[in-house]
N, C-alpha and C positions, 0 to 999 in steps of 0.2 A: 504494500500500500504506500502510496507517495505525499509527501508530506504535503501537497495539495489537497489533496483528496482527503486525508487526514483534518486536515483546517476545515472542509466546507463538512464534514460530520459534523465536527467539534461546535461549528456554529449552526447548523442547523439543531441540533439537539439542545445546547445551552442558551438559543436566541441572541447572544451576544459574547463576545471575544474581549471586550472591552471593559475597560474599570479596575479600580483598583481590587490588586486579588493576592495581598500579602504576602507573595511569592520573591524570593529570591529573582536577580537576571535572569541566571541559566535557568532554573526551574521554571521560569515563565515564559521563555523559549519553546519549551518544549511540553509546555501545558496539555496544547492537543495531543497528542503522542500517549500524555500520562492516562489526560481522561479517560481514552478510549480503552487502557489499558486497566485502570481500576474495574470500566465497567463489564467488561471482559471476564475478568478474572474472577470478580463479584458477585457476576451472574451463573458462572459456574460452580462457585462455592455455595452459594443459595442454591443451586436447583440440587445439587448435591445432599444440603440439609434437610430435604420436602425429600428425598427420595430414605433417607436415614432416619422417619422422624423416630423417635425413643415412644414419644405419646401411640404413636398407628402404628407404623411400619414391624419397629423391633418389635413388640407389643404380641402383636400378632403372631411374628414369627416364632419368638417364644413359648409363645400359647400351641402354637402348629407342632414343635416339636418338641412339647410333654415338660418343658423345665421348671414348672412350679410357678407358683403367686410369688412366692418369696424373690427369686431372681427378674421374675417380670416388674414385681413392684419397684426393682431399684434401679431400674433403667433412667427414668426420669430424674430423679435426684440424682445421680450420678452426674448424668448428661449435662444439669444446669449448676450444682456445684463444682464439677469440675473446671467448667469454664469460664468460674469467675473467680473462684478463692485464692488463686494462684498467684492472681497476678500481682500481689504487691511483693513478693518473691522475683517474678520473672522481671517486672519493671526498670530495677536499677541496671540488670545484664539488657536489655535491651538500649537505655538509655546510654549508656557508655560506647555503644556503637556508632561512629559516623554513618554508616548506613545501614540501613535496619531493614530495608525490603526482603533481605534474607532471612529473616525472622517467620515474615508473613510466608515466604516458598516456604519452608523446610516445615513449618508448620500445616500447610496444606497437604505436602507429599507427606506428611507421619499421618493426614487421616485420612489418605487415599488409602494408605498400605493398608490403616487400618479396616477400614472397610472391606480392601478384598480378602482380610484375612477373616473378617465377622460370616460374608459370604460364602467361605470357604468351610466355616467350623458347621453354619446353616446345613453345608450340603455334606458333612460327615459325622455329624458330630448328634447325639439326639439327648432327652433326660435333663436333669439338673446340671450334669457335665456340660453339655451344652449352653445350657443358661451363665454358666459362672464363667466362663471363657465368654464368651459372650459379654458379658457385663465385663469383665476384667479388659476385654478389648476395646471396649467405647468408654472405659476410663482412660483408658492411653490415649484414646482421640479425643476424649475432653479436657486432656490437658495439654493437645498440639493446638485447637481449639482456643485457648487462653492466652497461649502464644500469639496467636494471627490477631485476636482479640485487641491483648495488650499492645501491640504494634501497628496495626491498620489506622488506627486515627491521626496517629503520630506520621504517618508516612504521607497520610491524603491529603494533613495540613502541609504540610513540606511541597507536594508536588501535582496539587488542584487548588486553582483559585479561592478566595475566600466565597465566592456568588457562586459558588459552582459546585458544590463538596455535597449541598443534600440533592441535585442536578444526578450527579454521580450517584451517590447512592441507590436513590428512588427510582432511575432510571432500568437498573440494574434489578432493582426486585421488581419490577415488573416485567424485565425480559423473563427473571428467573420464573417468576409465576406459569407463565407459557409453558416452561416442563414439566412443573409441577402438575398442569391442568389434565397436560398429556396422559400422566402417569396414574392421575386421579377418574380419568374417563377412563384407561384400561379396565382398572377395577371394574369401578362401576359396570362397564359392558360385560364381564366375563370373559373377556378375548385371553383364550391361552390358561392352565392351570394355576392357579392362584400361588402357590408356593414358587415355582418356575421364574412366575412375573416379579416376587417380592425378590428373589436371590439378583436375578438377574437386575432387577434397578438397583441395587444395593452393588454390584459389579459396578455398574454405571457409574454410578455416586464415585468407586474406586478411579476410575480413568477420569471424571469430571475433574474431582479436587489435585490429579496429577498436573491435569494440562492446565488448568487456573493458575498453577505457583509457577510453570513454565513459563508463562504469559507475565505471571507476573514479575519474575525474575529482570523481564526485560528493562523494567524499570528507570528511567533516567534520571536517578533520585541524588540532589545536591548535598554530599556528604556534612554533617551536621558539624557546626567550629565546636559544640563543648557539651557536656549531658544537659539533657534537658528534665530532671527530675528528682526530686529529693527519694533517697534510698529508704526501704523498707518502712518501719512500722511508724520512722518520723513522718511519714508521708499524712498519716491520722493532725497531724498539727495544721496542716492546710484546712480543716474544718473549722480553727479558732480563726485563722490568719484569714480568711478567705470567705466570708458570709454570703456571698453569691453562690459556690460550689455546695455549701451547705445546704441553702434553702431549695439549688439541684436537682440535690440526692436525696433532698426531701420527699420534693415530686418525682424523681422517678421510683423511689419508693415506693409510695403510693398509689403510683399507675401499674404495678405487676399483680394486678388485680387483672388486666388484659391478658396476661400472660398463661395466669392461672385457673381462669373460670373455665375455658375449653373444658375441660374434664367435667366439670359441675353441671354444663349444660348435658352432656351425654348422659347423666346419670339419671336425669328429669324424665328420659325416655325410656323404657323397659328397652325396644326394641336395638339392642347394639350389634346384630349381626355385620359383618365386613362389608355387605353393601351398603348399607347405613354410613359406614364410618368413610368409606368411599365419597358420597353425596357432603360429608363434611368435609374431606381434604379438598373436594373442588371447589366449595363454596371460600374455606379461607383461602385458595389459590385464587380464584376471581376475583376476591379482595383485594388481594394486593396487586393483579394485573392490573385493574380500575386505578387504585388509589395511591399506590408506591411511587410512581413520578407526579402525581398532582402534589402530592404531599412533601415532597423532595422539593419540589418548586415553588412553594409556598415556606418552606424551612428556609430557603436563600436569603426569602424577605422578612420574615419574622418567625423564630424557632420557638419564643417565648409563646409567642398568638396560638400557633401548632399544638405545642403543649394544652394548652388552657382549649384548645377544641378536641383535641383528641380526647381530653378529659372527659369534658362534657357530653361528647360522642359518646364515648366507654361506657360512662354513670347510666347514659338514656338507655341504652341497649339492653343493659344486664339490669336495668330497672323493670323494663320491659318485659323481660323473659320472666322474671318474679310476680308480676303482674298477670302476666298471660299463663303461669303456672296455678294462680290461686284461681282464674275461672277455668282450669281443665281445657286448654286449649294445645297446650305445651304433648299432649298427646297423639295429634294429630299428625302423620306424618307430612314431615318437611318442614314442618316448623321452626324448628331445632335448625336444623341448616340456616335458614333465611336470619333466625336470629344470630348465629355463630358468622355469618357474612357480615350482618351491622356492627358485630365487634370488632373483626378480622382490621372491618374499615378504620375502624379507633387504634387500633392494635400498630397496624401501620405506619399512622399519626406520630404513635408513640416511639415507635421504632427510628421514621428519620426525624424527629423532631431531637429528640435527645440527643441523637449522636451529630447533627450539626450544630444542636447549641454548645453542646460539650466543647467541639471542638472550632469555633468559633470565637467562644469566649476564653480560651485557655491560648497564654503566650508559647511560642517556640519552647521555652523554657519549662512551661508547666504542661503540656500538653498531655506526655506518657503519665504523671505523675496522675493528671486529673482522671486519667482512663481507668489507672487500677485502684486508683483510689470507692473511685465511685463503682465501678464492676465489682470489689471488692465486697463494701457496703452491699449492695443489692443484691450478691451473692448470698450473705447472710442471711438476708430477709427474707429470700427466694425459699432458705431452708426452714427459717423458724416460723415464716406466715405458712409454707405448705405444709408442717406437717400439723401445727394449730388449727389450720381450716380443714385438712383432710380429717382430725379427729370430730371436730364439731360438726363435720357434714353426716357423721353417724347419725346426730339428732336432728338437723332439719338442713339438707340443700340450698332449699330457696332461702334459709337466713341466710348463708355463706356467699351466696348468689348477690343478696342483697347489702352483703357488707361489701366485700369488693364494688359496687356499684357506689355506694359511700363514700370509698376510699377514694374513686376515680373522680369523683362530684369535690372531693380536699386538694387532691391534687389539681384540679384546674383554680381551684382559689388561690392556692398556695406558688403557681406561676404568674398570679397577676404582680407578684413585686419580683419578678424574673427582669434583669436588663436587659433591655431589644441590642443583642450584641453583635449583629449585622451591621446596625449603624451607629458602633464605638468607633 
């Protein structure tokens, strides 16, 4: 591709090439080139994650070859502590590096390998044996996961405009969506043996997340003059120093209500057979094809606003489904999908809203620091809210339903004193 051809993407996609965009010379040079390569890379890392999800995919496969409650239930915790607890560990080695796109590759190729190693234990492996290799192997990928985590914002600021980073993103989860949809209409159709199709996307996922760190290797990234991050557990002192980061990690706190109702909605419906849970992987895949670049592109101009909608969105949706639970409607099939797409759309919001305000409002300097700091934090939260609301959902759903929808209704308050850090 030639660096013309490169340029008229770059502006057809982002509407403009212009402005100031907090970039180094060199790196602004070669802006397009980076773009196109985040959205590349990004989108193959995403469609890779919709093919591995822990919630469906593993879930099932587990359940298909006999490994117990016990090993299927640790899939999920595993999957989302893994990939955030780490990183005030990984931070400081990453930050000491002038260039750090290596980070993001070798992290992607540890959970290519892992994947085809998951698909491989799939196709020989059966029982609890099965289940614990299994888990044990998507812990190894949820801590290369952490990796690419801890480094991808650090890397996007360095070598994407500042107007252009949620552009990139959003752009990207919604190509990624497109395979997601693909793989979520197999199901649903029955095309091919259901075991077959799951090994075989989980293969996929293995060669996605390879070629995504190849692409992204190529990187034209301006080697960094000095760290940009205070080391380990001092990094907890940026919450006194820094009352923006704090009130943050406030709201994103309080928005993983999006993250975690999924589940709670399934439970509303007796009916969970794999076509069911089909009709939900493509409704949150539609979600984000729709929503994932409007939302990107509205985070350029204000990431705080995004927050504070996405909120509001989330609160209305899961308000909704408690509402429609208590007149007996929530039985009905397809309900449950339609409502799990109004969150998807919140869910979204929340996904590029945070990570371009993060990474907008954080200097050169703080950037990695603010990543695992706040990944960190909401790592915790991710454990101690889910297994509090998994126990409390023994006794009633729709309360659990209804607190997350709460939570998400705090959180859009709690961004109105967020600074519009677009136009610091």
């Amino acid at each position: 591709m030639t660096r013309d051809v490169t340029e008229e993407i770059f502006d057809a996609v982002t509407g403009e090439a212009d402005g100031e965009t907090g970039l180094k010379n060199k790196a602004e040079e070669v802006e397009p080139g980076s773009f196109l390569r985040h959205v590349v890379s990004l989108s193959g890392s995403k469609i890779a994650d919709g093919l591995v999800d822990p919630k469906l995919v593993l879930s099932w496969l587990l359940t298909h070859l006999g490994a117990g409650a016990f090993w299927t239930g640790l899939l999920v915790p595993i999957r989302e502590s893994g990939a955030l607890l780490p990183q005030l560990l990984i931070t400081p080695v990453i930050t000491d590096a002038p260039i750090r796109k290596w980070f993001w590759a070798g992290g992607a190729i540890v959970q290519g390998m892992m994947a085809g190693c998951i698909a491989l234990a799939g196709l020989t492996l059966e029982g609890p044996v099965a289940g614990a290799v299994i888990v044990g192997l998507l812990a190894v990928l949820a801590l290369a996961r952490s990796v690419c985590s801890a480094s991808y914002k650090d890397i996007l600021g360095k070598t994407v405009g500042k107007a252009r980073r949620g552009t990139a993103t959003g752009f990207a989860g919604s190509a990624a969506a497109i395979g997601v949809m693909l793989f979520a209409g197999i199901l649903l159709l029955g095309i091919g043996d259901r075991y077959a199709v799951v090994i075989g996307a989980i293969s996929l996922a293995a060669c996605l997340w390879t070629g995504a760190a190849a692409v992204f290797a190529t990187m034209k990234e301006v080697p960094s003059e000095e760290s940009s991050g205070t080391g380990g557990a001092a990094q907890f002192g940026l919450l006194r120093a820094r009352p923006q980061l704090t009130r943050f990690i406030i709201v994103r706190g309080l928005l993983v209500g999006t993250a975690l109702a999924p589940p709670y909605l399934v439970m509303l419906q007796p009916d969970s057979a794999f076509g069911q849970l089909g009709a939900l992987v493509l409704a949150s895949a539609v979600a984000a094809l729709l929503s994932s670049y409007v939302w990107g592109r509205l985070s350029d101009r204000s990431s705080r606003r995004v927050l504070q909608l996405s909120g509001l969105a989330g609160g209305a949706a899961l308000a909704l489904v408690v509402v429609l639970d208590l007149v007996g409607v929530t039985t009905i099939t397809g309900v449950i999908p339609v409502m799990l797409f109004g969150l998807m759309i919140a869910y979204q919001g929340v996904r590029q809203g945070r990570s371009t305000h993060l990474v907008d409002m954080a200097g050169p300097e703080d950037r990695a620091s603010y990543t695992a700091l706040s990944n960190t934090i909401v790592g915790i939260v991710l454990i101690v809210a889910g297994a509090g609301f998994a126990a409390l959902a023994s006794l009633s759903v729709p309360l659990v339903i209804g607190l997350f929808a709460a939570m998400c209704f705090g959180a859009a308050a709690m961004a109105t004193g967020l600074e519009e850090v677009q136009h610091g």
